[in-house]
C-alpha positions in Angstrom: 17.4 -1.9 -7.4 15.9 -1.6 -11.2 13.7 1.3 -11.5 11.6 1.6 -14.7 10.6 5.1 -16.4 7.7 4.3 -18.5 6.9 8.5 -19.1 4.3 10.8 -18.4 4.3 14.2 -16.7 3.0 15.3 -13.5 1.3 13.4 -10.9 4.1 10.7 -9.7 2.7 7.0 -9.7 5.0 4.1 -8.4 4.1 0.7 -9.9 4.4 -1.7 -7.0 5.0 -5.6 -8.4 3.8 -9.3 -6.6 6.0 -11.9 -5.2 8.1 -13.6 -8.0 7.5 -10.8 -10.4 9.2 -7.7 -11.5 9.2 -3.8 -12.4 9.0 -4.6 -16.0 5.7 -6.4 -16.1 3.9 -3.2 -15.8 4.6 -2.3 -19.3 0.8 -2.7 -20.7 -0.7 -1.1 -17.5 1.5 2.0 -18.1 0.4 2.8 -21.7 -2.3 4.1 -20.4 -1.6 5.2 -17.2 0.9 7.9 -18.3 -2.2 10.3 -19.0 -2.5 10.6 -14.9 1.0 11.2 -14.5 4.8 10.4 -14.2 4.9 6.6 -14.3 7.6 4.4 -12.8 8.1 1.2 -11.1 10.6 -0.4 -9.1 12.3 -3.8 -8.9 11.4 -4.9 -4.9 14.4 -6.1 -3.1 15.5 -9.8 -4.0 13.4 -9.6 -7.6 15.1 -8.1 -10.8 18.5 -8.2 -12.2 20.0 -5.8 -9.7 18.3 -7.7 -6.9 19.1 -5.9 -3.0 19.4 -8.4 -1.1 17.5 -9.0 2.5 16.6 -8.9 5.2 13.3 -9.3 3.9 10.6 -8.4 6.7 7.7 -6.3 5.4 8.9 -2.9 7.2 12.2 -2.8 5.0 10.1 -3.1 1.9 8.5 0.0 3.3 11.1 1.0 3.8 12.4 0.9 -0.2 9.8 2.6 -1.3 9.5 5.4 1.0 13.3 5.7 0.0 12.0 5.4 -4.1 9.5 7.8 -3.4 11.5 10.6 -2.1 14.5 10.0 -4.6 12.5 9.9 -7.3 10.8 12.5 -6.6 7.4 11.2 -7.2 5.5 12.0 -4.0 2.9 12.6 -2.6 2.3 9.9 -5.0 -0.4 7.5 -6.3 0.6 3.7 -5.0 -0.2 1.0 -7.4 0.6 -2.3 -5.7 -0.4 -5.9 -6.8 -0.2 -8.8 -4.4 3.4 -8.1 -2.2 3.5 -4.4 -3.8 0.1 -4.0 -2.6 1.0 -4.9 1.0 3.8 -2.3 0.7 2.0 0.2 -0.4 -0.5 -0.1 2.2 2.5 0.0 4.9 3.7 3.0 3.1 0.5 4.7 3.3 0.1 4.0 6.9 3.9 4.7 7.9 4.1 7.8 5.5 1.4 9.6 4.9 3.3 12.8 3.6 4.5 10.5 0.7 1.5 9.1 -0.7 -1.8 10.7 -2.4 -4.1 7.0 -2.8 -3.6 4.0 -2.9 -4.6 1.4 -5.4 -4.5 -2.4 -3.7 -4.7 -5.4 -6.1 -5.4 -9.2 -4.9 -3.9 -8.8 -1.0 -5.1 -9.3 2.3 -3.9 -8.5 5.4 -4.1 -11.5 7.5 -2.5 -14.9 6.2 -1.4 -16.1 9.6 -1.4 -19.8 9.8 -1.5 -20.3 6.0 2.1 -21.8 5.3 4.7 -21.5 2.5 4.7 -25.7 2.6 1.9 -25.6 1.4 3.1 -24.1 -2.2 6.6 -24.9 -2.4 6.4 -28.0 -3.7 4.8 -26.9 -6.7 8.5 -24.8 -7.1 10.4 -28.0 -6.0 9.0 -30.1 -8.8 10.4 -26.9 -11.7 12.2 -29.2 -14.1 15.3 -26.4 -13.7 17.0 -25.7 -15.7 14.4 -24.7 -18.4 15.3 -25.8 -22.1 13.5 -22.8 -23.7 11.0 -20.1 -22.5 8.5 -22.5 -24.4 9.4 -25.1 -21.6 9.0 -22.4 -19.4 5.1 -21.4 -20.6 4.3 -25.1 -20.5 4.7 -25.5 -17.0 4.9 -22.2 -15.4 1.3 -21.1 -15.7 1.8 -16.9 -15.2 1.0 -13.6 -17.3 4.1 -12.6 -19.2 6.2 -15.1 -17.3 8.8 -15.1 -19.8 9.8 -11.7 -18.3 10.5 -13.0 -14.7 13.6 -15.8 -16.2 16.7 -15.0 -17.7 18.7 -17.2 -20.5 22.1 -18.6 -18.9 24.6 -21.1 -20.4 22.8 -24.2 -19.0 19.1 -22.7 -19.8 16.8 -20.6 -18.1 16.6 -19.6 -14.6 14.3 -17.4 -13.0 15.6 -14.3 -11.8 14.5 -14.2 -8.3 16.1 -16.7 -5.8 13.1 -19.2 -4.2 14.9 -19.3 -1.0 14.3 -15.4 -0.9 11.1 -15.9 -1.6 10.1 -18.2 0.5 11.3 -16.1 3.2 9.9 -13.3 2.4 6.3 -14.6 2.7 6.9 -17.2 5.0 6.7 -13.5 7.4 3.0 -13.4 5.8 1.9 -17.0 7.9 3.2 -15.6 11.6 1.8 -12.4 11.6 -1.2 -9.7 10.0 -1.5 -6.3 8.8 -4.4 -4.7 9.8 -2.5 -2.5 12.3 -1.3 -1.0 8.5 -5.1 -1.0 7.2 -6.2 1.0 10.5 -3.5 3.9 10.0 -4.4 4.5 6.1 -6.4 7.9 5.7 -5.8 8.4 1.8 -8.4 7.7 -1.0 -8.0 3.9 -1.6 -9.7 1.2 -4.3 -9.3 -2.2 -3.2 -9.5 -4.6 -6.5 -10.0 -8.0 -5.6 -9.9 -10.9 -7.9 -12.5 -13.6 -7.6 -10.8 -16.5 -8.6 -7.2 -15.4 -6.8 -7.4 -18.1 -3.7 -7.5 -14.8 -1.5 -8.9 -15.5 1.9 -12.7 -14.3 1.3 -14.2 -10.7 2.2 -11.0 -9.2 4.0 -10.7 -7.1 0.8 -14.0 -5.7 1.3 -13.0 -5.1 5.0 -9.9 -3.3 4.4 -12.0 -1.1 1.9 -14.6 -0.6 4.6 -12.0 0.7 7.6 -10.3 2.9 5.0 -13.3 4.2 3.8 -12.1 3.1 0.2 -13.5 1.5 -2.6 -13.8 -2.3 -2.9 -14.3 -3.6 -6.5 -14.7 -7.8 -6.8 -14.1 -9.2 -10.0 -15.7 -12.5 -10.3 -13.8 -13.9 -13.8 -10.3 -13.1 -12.7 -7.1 -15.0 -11.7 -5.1 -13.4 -8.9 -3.3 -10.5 -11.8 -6.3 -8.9 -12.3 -4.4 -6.2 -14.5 -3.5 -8.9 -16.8 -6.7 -11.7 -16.7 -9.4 -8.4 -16.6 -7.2 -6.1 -18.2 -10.2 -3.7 -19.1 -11.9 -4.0 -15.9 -8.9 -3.0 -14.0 -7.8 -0.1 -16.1 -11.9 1.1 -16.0 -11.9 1.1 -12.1 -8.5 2.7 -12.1 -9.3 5.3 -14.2 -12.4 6.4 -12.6 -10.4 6.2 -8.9 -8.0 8.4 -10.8 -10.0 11.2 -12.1 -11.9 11.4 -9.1 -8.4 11.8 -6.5 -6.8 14.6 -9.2 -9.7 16.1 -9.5 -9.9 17.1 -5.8 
């Protein structure tokens, strides 16, 4: 499993990525978040070039990061999860509370049940794969810094992550919901939700609600809101921040 050390001193803070994505893609979001602390992310299972493999249900994802926490020495530590990672960090919060300080959630919400990955997976089926170049790749693959989630190979470009995993892993997200994890969180929380994401409406403001968090909606955003509102998100974070190390 890749783990990234982007610097800083101090506080730990685990970057948590999103289906599809990867530890690296954190990059811009850590050049500013190293004043708050030790900074480091972490490849999820079945994403990166040193991909662990599955199973894939959502409580061995915990699972990783309590185990990335601990080894790293990073905790009690500030979660930072976006999409997936968000979910985990939740679950970690809930399942470990000696290991995490607050939680920052990005674009998730807790209950998908009945949505289903057929309804997505075509878009994947139709890739024209192998890519001839990571222009091909931009043309069709419409993601922030999505030239970092495919690697070059003899025949083109790939992307690094396996689509059956993936479809796996949130095919879990249509059968069952989280809230059980929402109800057991008791550490500072913002909930940044983006308004043009396709998230199922006001559970984000829920989840805020029952964790007595902070629930922040960002109307002009796409579902990575540290990418699309890159100054909104780092403004919110900051101010969560200051106010958690400050207690």
């Amino acid at each position: 499993m890749g783990t990234i050390e982007f610097g800083g001193s101090g506080q730990g803070i685990l970057l948590m990525h999103g289906l599809m994505s990867r530890a690296t893609t954190w990059w811009t979001v850590a050049q500013w978040l190293t004043r708050y602390g030790r900074v480091v992310a972490v490849d999820a299972r079945g994403h990166g070039r040193e991909a662990r493999g599955g199973p894939w249900r959502t409580e061995d994802f915990i699972a990783d990061a309590a185990e990335s926490v601990t080894a790293l020495g990073l905790g009690p530590a500030v979660l930072v999860g976006h999409s997936m990672g968000g979910l985990h960090a939740m679950g970690l919060a809930a399942t470990h509370p000696d290991l995490v300080r607050a939680v920052v959630v990005e674009d998730v919400v807790p209950d998908n049940t009945g949505k289903s990955v057929d309804d997505w997976k075509w878009y994947f089926d139709a890739w024209p794969v192998p890519f001839r170049s990571l222009a091909h790749v931009r043309s069709v693959v419409d993601v922030p810094r999505v030239e970092e989630l495919f690697e070059e190979r003899a025949d083109g470009y790939h992307l690094l992550a396996r689509l059956e995993d993936l479809y796996e892993i949130a095919g879990e997200w249509g059968v069952r919901d989280y809230w059980h994890l929402v109800d057991a969180v008791r550490c500072p929380l913002l909930a940044i939700e983006a308004g043009r994401g396709g998230m199922r409406p006001g559970q984000m403001a829920e989840l805020a609600r029952r964790t007595g968090g902070t629930h922040l909606l960002v109307p002009e955003s796409g579902h990575v809101v540290h990418d699309e509102a890159p100054w909104v998100f780092r403004g919110a974070v900051e101010a969560f921040l200051s106010d958690v190390l400050a207690r």
